[in-house]
C-alpha positions in Angstrom: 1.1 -2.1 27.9 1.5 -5.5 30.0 4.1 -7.5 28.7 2.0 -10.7 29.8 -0.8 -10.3 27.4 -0.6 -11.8 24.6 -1.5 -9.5 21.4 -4.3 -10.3 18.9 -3.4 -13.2 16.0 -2.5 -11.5 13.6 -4.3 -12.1 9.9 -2.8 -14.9 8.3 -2.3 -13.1 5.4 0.1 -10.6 6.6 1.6 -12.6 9.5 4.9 -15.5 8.6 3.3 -17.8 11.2 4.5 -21.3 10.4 1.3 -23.7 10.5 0.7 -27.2 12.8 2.0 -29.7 10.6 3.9 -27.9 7.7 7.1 -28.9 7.3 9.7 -26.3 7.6 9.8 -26.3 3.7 6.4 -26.1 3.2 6.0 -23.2 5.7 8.5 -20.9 3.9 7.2 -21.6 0.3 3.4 -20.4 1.6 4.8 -17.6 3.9 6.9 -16.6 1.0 4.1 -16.4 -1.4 1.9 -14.6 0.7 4.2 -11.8 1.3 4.8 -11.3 -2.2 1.4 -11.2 -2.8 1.1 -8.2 -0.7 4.1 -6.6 -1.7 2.8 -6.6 -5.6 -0.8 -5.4 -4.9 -0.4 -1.7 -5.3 -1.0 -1.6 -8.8 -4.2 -3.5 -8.3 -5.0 -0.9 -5.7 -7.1 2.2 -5.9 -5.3 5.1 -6.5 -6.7 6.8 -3.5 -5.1 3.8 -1.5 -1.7 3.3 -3.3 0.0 5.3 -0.6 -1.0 3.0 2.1 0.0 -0.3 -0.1 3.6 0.9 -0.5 3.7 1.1 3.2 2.0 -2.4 3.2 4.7 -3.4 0.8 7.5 -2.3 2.6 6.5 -4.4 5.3 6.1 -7.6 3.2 9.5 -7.5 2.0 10.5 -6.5 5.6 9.5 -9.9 6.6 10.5 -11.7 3.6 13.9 -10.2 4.7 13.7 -12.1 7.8 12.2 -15.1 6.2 15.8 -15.0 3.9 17.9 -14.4 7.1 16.4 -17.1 9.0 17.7 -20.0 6.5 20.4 -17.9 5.4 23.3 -20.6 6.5 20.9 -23.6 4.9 20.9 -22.1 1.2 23.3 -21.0 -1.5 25.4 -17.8 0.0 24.8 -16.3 -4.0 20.9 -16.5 -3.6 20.8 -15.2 -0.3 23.2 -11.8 -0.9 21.4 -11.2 -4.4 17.8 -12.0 -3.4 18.2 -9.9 -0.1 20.0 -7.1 -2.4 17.1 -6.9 -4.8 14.5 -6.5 -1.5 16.3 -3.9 -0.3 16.7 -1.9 -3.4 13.1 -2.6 -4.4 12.0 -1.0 -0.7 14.6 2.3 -1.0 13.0 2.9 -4.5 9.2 3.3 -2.6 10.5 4.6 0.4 9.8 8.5 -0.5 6.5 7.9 -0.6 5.9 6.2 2.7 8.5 9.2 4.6 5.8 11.3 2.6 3.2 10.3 4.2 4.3 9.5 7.7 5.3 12.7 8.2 2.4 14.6 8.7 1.2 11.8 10.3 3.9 11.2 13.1 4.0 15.6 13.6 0.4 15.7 14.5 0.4 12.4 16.6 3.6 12.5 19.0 3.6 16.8 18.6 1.2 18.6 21.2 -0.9 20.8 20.1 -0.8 23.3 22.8 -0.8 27.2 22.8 2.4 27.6 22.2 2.9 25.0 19.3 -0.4 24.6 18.3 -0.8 27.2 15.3 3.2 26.2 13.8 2.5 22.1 14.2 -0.9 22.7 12.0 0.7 24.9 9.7 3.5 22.0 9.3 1.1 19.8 8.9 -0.8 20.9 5.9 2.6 22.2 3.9 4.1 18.3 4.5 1.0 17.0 3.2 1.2 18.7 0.4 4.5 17.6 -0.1 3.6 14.2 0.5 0.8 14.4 -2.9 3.8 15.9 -4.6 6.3 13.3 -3.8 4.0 10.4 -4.0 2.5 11.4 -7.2 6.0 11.3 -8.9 6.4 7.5 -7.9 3.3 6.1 -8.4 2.4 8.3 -11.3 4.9 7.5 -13.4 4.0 4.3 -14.6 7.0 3.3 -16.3 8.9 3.7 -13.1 5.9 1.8 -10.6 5.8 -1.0 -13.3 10.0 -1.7 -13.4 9.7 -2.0 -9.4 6.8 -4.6 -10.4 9.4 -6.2 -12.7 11.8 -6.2 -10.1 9.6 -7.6 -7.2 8.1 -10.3 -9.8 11.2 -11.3 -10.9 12.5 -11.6 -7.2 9.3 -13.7 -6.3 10.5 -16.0 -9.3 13.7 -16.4 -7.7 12.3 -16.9 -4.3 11.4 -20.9 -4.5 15.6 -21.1 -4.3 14.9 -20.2 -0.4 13.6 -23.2 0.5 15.9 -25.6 -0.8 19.3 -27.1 0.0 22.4 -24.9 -1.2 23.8 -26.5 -4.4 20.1 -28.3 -5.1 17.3 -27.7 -7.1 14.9 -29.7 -5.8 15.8 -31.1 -2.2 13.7 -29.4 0.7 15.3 -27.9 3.2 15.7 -30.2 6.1 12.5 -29.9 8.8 15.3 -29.7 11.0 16.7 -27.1 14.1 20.2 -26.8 12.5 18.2 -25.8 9.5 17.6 -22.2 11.3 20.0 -22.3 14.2 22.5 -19.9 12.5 20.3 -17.6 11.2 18.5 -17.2 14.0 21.0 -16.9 16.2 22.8 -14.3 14.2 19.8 -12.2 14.5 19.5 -12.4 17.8 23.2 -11.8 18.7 23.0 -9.0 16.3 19.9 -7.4 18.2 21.6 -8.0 21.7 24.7 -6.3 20.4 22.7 -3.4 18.6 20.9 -2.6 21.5 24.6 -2.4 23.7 25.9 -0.3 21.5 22.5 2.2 21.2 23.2 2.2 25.0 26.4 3.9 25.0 25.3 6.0 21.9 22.2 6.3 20.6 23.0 8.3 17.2 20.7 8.0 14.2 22.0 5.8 12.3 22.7 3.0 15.2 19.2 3.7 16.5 18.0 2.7 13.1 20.3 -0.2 12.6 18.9 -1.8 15.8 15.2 -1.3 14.5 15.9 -3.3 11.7 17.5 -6.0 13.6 14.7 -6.1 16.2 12.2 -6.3 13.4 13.8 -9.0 11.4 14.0 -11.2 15.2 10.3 -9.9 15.3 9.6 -11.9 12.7 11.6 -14.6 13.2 9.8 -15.2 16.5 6.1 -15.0 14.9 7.4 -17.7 12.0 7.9 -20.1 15.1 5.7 -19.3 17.5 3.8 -22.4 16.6 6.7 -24.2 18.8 5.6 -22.7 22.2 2.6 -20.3 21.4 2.4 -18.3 24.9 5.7 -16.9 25.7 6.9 -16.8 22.1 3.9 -14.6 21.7 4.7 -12.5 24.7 8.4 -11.9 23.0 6.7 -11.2 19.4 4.7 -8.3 21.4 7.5 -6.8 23.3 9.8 -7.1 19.8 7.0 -5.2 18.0 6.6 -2.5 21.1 10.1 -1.8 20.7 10.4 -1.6 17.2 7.3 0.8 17.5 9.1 2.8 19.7 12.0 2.3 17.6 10.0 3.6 14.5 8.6 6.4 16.1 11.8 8.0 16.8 13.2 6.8 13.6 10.2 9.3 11.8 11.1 11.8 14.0 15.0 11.9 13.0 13.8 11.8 9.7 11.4 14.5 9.8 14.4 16.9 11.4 16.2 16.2 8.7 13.6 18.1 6.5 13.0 20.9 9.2 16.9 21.2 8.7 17.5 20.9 4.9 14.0 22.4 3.3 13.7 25.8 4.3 10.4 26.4 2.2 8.6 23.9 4.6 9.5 26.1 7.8 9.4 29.4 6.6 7.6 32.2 8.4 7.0 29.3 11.1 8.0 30.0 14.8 9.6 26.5 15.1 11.7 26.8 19.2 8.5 25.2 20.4 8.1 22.2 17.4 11.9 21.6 17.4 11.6 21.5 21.4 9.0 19.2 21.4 10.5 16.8 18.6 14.1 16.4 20.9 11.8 15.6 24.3 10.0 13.3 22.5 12.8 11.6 20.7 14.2 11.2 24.5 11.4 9.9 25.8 11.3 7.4 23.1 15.1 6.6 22.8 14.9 5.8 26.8 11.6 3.5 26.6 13.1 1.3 23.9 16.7 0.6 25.5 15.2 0.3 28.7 12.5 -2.2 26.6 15.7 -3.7 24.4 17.9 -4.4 27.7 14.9 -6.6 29.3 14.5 -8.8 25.6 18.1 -9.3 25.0 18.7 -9.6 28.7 20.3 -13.7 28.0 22.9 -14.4 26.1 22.2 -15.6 22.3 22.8 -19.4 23.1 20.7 -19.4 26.1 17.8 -18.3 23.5 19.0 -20.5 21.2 18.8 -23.2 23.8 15.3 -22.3 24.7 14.2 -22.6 21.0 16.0 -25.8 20.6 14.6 -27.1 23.5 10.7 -26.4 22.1 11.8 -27.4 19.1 12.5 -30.7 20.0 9.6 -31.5 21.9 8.2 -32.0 19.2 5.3 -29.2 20.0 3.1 -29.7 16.7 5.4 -28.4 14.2 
C-alpha cells in the first residue's frame, strides 16, 4: 500500500477522532461514551453475531486504553491504574472467544492452499472451527458469566467521567491545553520507538506482542488528534494501523502454534511439515515487513514528534 494515501474516514462511531471545536474535555467525554457503547452491545446483539461483537469490544476498550494513556499525567494516578486494570481484565476474560474465532480465519487466509498443504490446512480448518463454537459457547452462553463482564464494563463506564477531569477535582475540565497530553503522548511514542529497537535485535513472542500494543495505543492517539493537521496525521494513522496489521497477523499465528503444540486432538492424523512450514515463512515474512515498517514511523526521536504535535497544536488549527 502507498504510504501517501490517506485511508478512508473512518465511521465516527468506532473512530476517537476529536471534532472542530470541542474542547479537549468535551472530546474525551463523547469519544469515551461512544466506545463504551460498543464495547456493551453484545448482549443486544444476535446470537449469530455475538462472536464478531466481542472482537468489536475488544477493540473499543483497546482505544479507550489509549484514550486513558493519553491524559494519563493530567488525572488522578489511582483512576488511571484501576480504570486501565478493570479494561484489561474485562478484554482477557472475552479474549478466548475472539482467538476462537481468528484462528480458522487467519489458517485459511495467510496458509496456501497448495498440493502439498491443501488437504491438512482444510482439515485444520474445520476441527478449529469447531472448537471455536465450543469455546465461544462457554462464554457467551453462560449468562451469569457474559452479564458480570456487563457489570464490570458498566461499572467501568461509570467511573469513566473521572478521565476527563483535573487530578484531585470533581468537576474542573481538563485543561484544552498541549501539556494536558504532552506526557502521555510522548510516553507512548517513546515506548513504541523503544519497542520496535528492541523487536529488532529480538523479535520473540512476547516483545513482538508488546510492541503491537504500543503501536496500537499511538494508533489511536494519532486518529484522536488528527483534527490538528488532517493530511500527514492521517498518513501516520495508516502506516500505524499497517503495522499493527502486520503486527496482528503474526501475533495470530504465534498463537495458533501454540495450539498446534499443546492440543494434540486438533493435529492428529494430520501431516502438519507443510502447515508448520508455511506458518514460520510467513511469520518471517511478516516479522520483517513490520520492523522494516516500525523503523521508518519511529525513525525521529520522541521530542522531535512531540515538537511536531506541539507545533500544530499551537496554530491553533480548528481544535
Amino acid at each position: 500500500m502507498d504510504d501517501t494515501s490517506t485511508p478512508e474516514a473512518p465511521s465516527t462511531l468506532t473512530c476517537v477522532r476529536f471534532f472542530a471545536g470541542e474542547t479537549l474535555a468535551e472530546g474525551l467525554t463523547r469519544v469515551i461514551d461512544a466506545q463504551f457503547g460498543i464495547a456493551v452491545a453484545i448482549t443486544s446483539t444476535p446470537p449469530e453475531e455475538q462472536t464478531a461483537a466481542v472482537h468489536e469490544t475488544r477493540k473499543a476498550i483497546k482505544r479507550l486504553r489509549a484514550m486513558l494513556r493519553l491524559v494519563r499525567d493530567s488525572i488522578s494516578l489511582d483512576v488511571y491504574h484501576t480504570d486501565n486494570a478493570a479494561l484489561k481484565l474485562i478484554a482477557a476474560e472475552l479474549g478466548a472467544v475472539r482467538d476462537a474465532w481468528v484462528m480458522a480465519e487467519i489458517l485459511d487466509r495467510l496458509l496456501p492452499h497448495d498440493e502439498d498443504t491443501a488437504a491438512a490446512v482444510d482439515e485444520l480448518v474445520e476441527r478449529l472451527q469447531e472448537r471455536y463454537r465450543a469455546e465461544s459457547a462457554a462464554v457467551l452462553g453462560n449468562q451469569a458469566h457474559l452479564a458480570s463482564i456487563m457489570d464490570q464494563l458498566q461499572n467501568a463506564r461509570e467511573r469513566a467521567a473521572r478521565w476527563t477531569v483535573v487530578a484531585g477535582e470533581q468537576s474542573v475540565p481538563l485543561p484544552h491545553e498541549f501539556a494536558t497530553v504532552a506526557p502521555g503522548l510522548q510516553r507512548v511514542y517513546k515506548r513504541g520507538r523503544r519497542g520496535m529497537r528492541i523487536v529488532a535485535d529480538s523479535p520473540t513472542d512476547t516483545l513482538l506482542h508488546v510492541w503491537r500494543k504500543r503501536a496500537k495505543y499511538l494508533r489511536h492517539q494519532v486518529e484522536a488528534l488528527n483534527v490538528l493537521d488532517p493530511e500527514p496525521l492521517a498518513e501516520m494513522e495508516e502506516r500505524l494501523a499497517n503495522l499493527t496489521d502486520l503486527l496482528g497477523d503474526d501475533h495470530d499465528l504465534a498463537v495458533l502454534l501454540n495450539r498446534f503444540h499443546h492440543d494434540g486432538q486438533l493435529v492428529a492424523d494430520i501431516p502438519m511439515d507443510g502447515v508448520l512450514t508455511a506458518v514460520h515463512e510467513n511469520r518471517q515474512r511478516l516479522q520483517e515487513d513490520a520492523i522494516t515498517l516500525g523503523q521508518d514511523i519511529f525513525e525521529e526521536h520522541s521530542s522531535f514528534f512531540l515538537s511536531y504535535i506541539e507545533s500544530v497544536w499551537r496554530e491553533g488549527a480548528t481544535f
